[in-house]
MARMISE-145086 format. One record per residue (C-alpha): residue in three letters; x, y, z. Coordinates in steps of 0.5 Angstrom, whole numbers, padded with zeros to 4 digits, always signed. Example, Ala and Ser with C-alpha at 12.3 -4.5 7.8 and 13.67 -1.06 7.14 Angstrom:
// residues 2
ALA+0025-0009+0016
SER+0027-0002+0014
// end
This chain:
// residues 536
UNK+0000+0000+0000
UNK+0002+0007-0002
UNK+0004+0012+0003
UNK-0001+0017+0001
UNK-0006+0011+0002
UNK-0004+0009+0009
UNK-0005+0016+0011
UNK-0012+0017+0008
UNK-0012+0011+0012
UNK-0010+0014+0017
UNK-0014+0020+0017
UNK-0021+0017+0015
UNK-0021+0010+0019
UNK-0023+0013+0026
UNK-0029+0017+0023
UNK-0033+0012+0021
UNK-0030+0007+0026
UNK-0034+0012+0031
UNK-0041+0012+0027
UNK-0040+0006+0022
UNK-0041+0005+0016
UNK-0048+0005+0012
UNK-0047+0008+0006
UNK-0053+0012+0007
UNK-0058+0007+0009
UNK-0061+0005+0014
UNK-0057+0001+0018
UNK-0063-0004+0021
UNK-0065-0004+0014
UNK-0059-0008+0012
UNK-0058-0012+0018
UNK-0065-0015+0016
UNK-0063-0015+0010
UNK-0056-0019+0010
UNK-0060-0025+0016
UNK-0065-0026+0011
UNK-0060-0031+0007
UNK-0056-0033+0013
UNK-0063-0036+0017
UNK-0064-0040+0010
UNK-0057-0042+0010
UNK-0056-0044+0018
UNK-0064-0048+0017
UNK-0061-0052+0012
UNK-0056-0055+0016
UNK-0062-0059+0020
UNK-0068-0059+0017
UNK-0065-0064+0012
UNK-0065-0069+0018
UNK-0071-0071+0018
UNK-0072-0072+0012
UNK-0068-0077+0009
UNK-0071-0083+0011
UNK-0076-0080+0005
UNK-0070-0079+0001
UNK-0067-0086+0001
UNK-0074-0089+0000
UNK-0076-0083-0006
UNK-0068-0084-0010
UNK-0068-0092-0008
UNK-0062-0092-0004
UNK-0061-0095+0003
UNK-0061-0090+0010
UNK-0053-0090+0010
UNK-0052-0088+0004
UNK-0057-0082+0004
UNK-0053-0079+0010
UNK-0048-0076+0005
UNK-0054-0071+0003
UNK-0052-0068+0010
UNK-0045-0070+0010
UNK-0043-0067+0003
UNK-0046-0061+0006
UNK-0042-0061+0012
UNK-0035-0062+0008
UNK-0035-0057+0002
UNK-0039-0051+0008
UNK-0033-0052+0013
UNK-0028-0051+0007
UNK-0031-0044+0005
UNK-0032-0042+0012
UNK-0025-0039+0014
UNK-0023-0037+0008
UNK-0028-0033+0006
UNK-0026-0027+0010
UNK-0019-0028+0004
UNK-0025-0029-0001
UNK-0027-0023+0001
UNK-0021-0018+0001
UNK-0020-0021-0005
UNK-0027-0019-0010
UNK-0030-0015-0006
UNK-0034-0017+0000
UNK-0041-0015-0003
UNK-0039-0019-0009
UNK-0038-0024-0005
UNK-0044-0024-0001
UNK-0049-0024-0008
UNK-0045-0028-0011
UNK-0045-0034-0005
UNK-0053-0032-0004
UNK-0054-0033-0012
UNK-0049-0040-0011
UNK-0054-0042-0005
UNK-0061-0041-0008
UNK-0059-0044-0016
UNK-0056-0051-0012
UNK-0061-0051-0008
UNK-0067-0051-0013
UNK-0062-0056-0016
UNK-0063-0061-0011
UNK-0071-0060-0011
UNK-0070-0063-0018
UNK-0064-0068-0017
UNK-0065-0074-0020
UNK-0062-0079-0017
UNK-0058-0079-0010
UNK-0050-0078-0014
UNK-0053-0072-0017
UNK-0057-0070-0010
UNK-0050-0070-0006
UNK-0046-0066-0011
UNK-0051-0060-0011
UNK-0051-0060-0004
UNK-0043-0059-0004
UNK-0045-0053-0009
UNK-0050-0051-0003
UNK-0045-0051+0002
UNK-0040-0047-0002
UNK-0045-0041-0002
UNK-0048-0042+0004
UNK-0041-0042+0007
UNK-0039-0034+0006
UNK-0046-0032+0009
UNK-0045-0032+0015
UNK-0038-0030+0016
UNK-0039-0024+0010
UNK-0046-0022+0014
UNK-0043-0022+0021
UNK-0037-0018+0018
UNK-0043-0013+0015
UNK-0046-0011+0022
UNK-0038-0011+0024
UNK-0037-0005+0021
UNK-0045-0001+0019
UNK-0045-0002+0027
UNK-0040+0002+0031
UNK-0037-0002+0037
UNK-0043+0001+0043
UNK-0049-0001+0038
UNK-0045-0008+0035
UNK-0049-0012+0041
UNK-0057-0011+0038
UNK-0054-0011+0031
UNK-0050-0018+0033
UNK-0057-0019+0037
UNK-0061-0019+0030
UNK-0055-0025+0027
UNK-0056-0030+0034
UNK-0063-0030+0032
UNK-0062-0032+0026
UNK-0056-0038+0028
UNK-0060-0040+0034
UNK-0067-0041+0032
UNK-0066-0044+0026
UNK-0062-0050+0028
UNK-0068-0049+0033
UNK-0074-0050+0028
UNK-0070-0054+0024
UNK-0073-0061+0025
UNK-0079-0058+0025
UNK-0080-0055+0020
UNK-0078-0060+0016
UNK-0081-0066+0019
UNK-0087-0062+0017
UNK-0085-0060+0010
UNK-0084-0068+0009
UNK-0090-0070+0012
UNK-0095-0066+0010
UNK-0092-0065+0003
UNK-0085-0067-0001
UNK-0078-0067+0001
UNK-0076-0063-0004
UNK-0080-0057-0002
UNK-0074-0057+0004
UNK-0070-0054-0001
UNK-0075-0051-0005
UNK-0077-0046+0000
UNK-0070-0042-0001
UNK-0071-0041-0007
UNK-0076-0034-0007
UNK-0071-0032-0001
UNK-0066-0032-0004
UNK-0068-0028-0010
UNK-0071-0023-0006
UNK-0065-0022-0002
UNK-0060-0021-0008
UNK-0064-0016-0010
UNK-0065-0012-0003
UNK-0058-0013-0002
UNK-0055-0010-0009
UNK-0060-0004-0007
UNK-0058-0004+0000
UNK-0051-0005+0001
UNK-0044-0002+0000
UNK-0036-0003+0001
UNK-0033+0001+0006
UNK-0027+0003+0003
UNK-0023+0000+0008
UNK-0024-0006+0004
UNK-0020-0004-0002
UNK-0013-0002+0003
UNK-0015-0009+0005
UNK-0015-0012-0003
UNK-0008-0008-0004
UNK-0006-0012+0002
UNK-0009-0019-0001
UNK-0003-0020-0004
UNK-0002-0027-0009
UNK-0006-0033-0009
UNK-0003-0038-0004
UNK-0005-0045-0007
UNK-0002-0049-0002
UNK-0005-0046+0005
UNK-0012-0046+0001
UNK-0011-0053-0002
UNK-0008-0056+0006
UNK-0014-0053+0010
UNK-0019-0056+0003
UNK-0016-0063+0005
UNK-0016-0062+0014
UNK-0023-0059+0014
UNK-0026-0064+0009
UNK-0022-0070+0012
UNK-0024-0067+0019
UNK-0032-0066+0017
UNK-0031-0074+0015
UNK-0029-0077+0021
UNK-0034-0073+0025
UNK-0040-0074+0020
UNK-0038-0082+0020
UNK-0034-0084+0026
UNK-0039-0087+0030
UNK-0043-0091+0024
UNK-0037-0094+0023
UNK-0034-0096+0030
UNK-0029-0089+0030
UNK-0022-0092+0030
UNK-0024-0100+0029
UNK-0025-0098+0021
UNK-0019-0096+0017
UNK-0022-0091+0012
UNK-0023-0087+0019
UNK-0017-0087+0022
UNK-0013-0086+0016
UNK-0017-0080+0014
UNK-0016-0078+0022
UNK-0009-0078+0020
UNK-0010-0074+0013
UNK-0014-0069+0017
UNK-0009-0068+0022
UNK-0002-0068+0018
UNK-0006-0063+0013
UNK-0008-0058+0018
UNK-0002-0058+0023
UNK+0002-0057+0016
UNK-0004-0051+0014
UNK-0002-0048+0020
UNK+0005-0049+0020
UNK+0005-0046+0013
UNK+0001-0040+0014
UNK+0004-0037+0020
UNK+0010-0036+0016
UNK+0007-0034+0010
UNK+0007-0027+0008
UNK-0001-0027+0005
UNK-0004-0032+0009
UNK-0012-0034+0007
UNK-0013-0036+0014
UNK-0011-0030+0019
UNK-0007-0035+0024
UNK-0004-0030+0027
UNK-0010-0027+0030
UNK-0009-0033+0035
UNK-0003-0030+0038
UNK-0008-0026+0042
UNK-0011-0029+0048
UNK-0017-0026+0048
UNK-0018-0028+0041
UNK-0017-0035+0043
UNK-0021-0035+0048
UNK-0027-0032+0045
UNK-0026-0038+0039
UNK-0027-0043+0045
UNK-0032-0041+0047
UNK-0037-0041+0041
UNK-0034-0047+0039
UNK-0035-0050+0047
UNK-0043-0046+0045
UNK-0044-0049+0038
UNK-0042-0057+0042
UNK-0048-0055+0047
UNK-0053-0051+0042
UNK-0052-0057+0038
UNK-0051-0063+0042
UNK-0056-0061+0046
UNK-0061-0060+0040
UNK-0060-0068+0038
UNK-0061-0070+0045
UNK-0067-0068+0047
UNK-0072-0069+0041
UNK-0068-0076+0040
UNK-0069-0078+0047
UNK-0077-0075+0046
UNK-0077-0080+0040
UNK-0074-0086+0042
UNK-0077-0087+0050
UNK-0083-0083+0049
UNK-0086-0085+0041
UNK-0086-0078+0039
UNK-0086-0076+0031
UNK-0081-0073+0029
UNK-0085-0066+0028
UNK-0087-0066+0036
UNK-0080-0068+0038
UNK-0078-0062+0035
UNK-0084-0058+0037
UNK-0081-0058+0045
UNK-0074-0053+0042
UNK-0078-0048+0038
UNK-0081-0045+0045
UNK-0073-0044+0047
UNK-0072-0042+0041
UNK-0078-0036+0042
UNK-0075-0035+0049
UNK-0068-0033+0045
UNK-0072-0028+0041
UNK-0075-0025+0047
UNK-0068-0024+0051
UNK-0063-0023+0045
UNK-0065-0015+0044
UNK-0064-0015+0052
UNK-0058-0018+0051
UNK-0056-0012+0046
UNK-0057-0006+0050
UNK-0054-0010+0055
UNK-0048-0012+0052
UNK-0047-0003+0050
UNK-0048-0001+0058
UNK-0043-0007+0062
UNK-0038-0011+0060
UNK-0040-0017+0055
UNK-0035-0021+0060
UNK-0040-0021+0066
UNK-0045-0024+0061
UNK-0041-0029+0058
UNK-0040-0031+0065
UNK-0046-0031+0067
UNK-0049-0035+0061
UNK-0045-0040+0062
UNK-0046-0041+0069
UNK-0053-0041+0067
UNK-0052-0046+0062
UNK-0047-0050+0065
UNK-0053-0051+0071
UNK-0059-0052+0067
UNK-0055-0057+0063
UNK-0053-0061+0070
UNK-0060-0059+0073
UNK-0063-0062+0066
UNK-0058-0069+0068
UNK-0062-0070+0074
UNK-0069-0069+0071
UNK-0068-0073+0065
UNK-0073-0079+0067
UNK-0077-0085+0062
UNK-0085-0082+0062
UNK-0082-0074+0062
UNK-0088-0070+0060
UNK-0088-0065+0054
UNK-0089-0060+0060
UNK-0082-0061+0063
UNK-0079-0063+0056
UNK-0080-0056+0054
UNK-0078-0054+0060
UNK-0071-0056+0061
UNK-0070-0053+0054
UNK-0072-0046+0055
UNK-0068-0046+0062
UNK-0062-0048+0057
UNK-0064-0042+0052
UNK-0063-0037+0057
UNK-0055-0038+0058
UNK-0055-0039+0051
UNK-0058-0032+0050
UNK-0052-0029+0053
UNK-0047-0032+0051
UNK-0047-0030+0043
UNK-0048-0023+0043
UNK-0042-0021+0048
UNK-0037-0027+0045
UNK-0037-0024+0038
UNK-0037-0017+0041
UNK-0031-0021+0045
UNK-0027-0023+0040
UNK-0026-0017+0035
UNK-0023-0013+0042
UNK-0015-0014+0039
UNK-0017-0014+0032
UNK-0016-0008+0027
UNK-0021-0006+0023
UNK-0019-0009+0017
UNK-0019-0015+0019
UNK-0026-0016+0021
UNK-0026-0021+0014
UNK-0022-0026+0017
UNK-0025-0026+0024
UNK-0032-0027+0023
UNK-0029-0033+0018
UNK-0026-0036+0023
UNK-0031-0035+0029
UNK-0037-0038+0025
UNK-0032-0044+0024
UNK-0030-0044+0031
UNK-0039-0045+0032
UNK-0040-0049+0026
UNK-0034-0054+0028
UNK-0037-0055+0036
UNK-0043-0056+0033
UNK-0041-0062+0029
UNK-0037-0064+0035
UNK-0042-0063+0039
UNK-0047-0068+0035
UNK-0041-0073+0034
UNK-0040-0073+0042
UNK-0047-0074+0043
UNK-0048-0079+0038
UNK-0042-0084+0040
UNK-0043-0083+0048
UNK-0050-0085+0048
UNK-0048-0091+0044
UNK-0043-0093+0049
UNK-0045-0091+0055
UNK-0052-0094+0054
UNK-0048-0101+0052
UNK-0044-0100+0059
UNK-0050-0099+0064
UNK-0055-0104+0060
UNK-0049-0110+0061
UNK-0048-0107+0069
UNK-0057-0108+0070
UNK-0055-0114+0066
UNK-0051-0117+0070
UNK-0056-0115+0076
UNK-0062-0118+0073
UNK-0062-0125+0077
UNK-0067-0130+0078
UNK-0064-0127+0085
UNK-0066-0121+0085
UNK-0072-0121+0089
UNK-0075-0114+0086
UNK-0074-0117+0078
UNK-0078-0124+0080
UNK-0083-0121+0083
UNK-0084-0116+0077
UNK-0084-0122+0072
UNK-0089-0125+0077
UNK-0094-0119+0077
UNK-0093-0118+0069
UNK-0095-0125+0068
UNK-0101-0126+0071
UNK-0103-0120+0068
UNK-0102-0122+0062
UNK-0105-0129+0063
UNK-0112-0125+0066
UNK-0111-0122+0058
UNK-0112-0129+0055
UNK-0106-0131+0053
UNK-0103-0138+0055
UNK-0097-0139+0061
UNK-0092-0140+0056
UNK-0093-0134+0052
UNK-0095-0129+0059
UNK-0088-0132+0061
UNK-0084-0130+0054
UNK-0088-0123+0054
UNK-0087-0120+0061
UNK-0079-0122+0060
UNK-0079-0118+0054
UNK-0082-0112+0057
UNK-0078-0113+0063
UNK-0072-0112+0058
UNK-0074-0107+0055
UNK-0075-0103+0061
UNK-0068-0105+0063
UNK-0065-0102+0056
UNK-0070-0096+0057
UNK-0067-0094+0063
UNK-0059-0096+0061
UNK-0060-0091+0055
UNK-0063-0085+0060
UNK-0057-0087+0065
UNK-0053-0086+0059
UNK-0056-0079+0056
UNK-0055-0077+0064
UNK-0047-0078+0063
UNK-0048-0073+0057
UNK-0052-0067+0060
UNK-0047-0068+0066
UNK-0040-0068+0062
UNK-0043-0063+0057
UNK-0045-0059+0064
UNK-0037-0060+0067
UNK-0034-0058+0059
UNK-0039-0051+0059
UNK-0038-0049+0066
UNK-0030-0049+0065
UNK-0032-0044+0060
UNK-0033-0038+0067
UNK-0026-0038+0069
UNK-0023-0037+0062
UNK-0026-0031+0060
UNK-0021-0028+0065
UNK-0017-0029+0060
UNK-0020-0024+0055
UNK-0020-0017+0054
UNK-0026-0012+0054
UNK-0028-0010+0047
UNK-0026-0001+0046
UNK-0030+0004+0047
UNK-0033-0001+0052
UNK-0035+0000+0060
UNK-0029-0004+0064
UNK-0030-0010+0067
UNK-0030-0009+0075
UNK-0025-0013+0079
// end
């Protein structure tokens, strides 16, 4: 960059740095305008699930194999997350953002009208390299229309998007499904899309500081981007598949656990030294930019763990569809809602450090609370219930962690920043669902073998259960025989019903710990500038 341009830097930075920059818009305008794609883009990471018994059954393929509808997206989504911010330098971050949005809505017309499941996955890895840039580009957007007092309410407006859809996500699908086509999942994105191509070239401007960024850019480093294409892609793989296929007893997942790790330790080796890296790992340097990292990554294993915990659970042990289990989300998604404008204020009148404590401490007690509540018959009341106690802790949490994570950055690096934070989010939650998914599994075969092992012909209480069972059902007609064979099998099925509770309960107990380690750790943050001081 020139001397003449550094000091036009100079000179006109702080000045819209106070006031953002609108580029004489409303700046509400285009926070709604920018989230319109976003929430399309973060619903579609869950409201496939649900319908992919419809998928394998309509494309004439088995359950494992239609998977890959989620897995593709998965994979080709991580790898333009922390990119994105580079991409963005690079073309303009308006042209980036319409030309990801125009990316999501044609792929997503193109997998409503996908012929077979080959060409259903290879328009998911094209959805899931558009639906990637939204986010980071979006939050990057409010970063700068908004100054650092008003970031909170305009972060607020982003946090409903990202955490109700994964909320409303099953829901909404289940529906679609049921009551129409799986292809419909993919169809409603279309209007949205176009509708937000059109208000976002109406409404949203560069600011110049990008173009200082583009000077900087510097040439295409095709080794950085090819390594974390690989690490990620790999990593998505092992995440998606491992406990299908026994984690480490199948060698296709230790070898590319293997990749993956080879790949991303030699990414991050290379970059750092790299003069113009795609991903800023420097930025790593500062403590309060780590520590915000592993706190939305801690955030996104909770909000996602605890999404596939509790409707499974519903599913499995209380005979719900698919649509009312994801039913007892959506009122803690509303609750959401409801306090994330508080949040936002708040975030401008304290120090958003005393919230994300305090949210954590919330979530970390409703996740233990939750664990000591957690029984078979629980009604729909109190199901809903402990969702919406973990939706408070929630609420303050996303606002102040990205208000957080831009306190040591420089303005021109706002890009890269939002790339790496929602992949810091999206990487725990695809952590979160394969934790979720493996500890149950063989938590739920450790504690059935312990009952197992206690349920004897000595046990008093069992023989007499078995005994009462019996009668009963011989009183209903059936023969000894039959009664006998009839009330041990319901007997056992109450035994694996109670090891799998036993097993959700280490969950939320583990989950709990791992979020209330968070409290201490925002210690190590520093408060956002322009922002009030954390007492001490």
């Amino acid at each position: 960059m020139s001397a003449s341009s550094a000091a036009a830097a100079a000179r006109e930075r702080p000045a819209y740095f106070e006031t953002g920059w609108t580029g004489g818009r409303s700046p509400w305008a285009i926070a709604l305008v920018v989230t319109l794609a976003t929430f399309m883009e973060v619903l579609d990471t869950s409201i496939a699930n649900v319908s992919l018994p419809h998928i394998a059954g309509n494309l004439s393929v088995t359950q494992d194999e239609s998977t890959w509808v989620l897995t593709s997206y998965l994979v080709s989504n991580a790898i333009v997350l922390p990119v994105s911010g580079w991409i963005a330098s690079r073309v303009g971050r308006k042209r980036f953002y319409m030309a990801s949005v125009a990316m999501f809505t044609v792929s997503s017309f193109l997998c409503g009208v996908a012929p077979s499941l080959g060409w259903l996955i290879f328009f998911r890895v094209l959805q899931g390299l558009g639906g990637g840039g939204l986010g980071p580009s979006e939050q990057s957007i409010l970063a700068d229309t908004f100054p650092v007092k008003k970031r909170g309410m305009a972060f607020a407006v982003y946090g409903m998007a990202v955490v109700l859809a994964p909320a409303i996500g099953p829901t909404l699908g289940g529906f679609i499904t049921d009551h129409y086509h799986w292809r419909w999942v993919f169809f409603i994105n279309v209007p949205v899309g176009i509708v937000s191509m059109l208000l976002t070239s109406r409404m949203v401007t560069d600011p110049p500081h990008l173009k200082w960024a583009k000077e900087k850019a510097g040439g295409i480093d095709y080794v950085g981007l090819s390594l974390i294409a690989l690490g990620l892609g790999a990593l998505e793989i092992v995440l998606d598949k491992g406990q299908e296929d026994d984690w480490f007893h199948s060698s296709f997942i230790a070898w590319t656990a293997t990749v993956s790790a080879v790949a991303l330790v030699t990414f991050v080796i290379w970059e750092w030294n790299h003069e113009h890296p795609v991903v800023e790992v420097r930025l790593f340097k500062s403590r309060t930019f780590a520590a915000a990292n592993v706190m939305m990554l801690t955030l996104g294993v909770s909000l996602f763990g605890s999404t596939v915990l509790l409707p499974q659970y519903m599913q499995i042990f209380m005979g719900y569809t698919a649509e009312d289990a994801g039913m007892a989300l959506s009122p803690g998604g509303f609750v959401v809602i409801l306090l994330l404008p508080l949040v936002g204020t708040l975030v401008s009148k304290t120090d958003p450090r005393r919230l994300i404590a305090v949210g954590f401490s919330v979530l970390a007690g409703s996740l233990i609370y939750m664990s000591t509540h957690l029984y078979e018959g629980i009604d729909f009341h109190h199901a809903v219930m402990l969702r919406v106690y973990q939706s408070v802790g929630m609420a303050f949490l996303f606002v102040p962690i990205n208000n957080v994570v831009y306190a040591d950055v420089p303005l021109e690096k706002n890009n890269a920043v939002s790339g790496i934070v929602n992949l810091s989010r999206n990487m725990g939650g695809d952590i979160g669902i394969a934790f979720v998914t493996t500890m149950i599994a063989r938590r739920g075969q450790m504690h059935q073998t312990r009952l197992v092992a206690h349920a004897t012909n000595y046990d008093p209480a069992l023989v007499a259960q078995l005994q009462g069972l019996t009668r009963a059902l011989e009183r209903s007609g059936l023969a000894t025989v039959e009664a006998t064979k009839r009330a041990t099998a319901i007997a056992y099925r109450q035994l694996i019903g109670q090891a799998m509770t036993l097993a959700y309960i280490d969950v939320l107990r583990v989950m709990g710990v791992a979020t209330a380690l968070m409290v201490p750790l925002v210690l190590l943050t520093r408060r956002p500038r322009g922002g009030p001081a954390m007492g001490h």
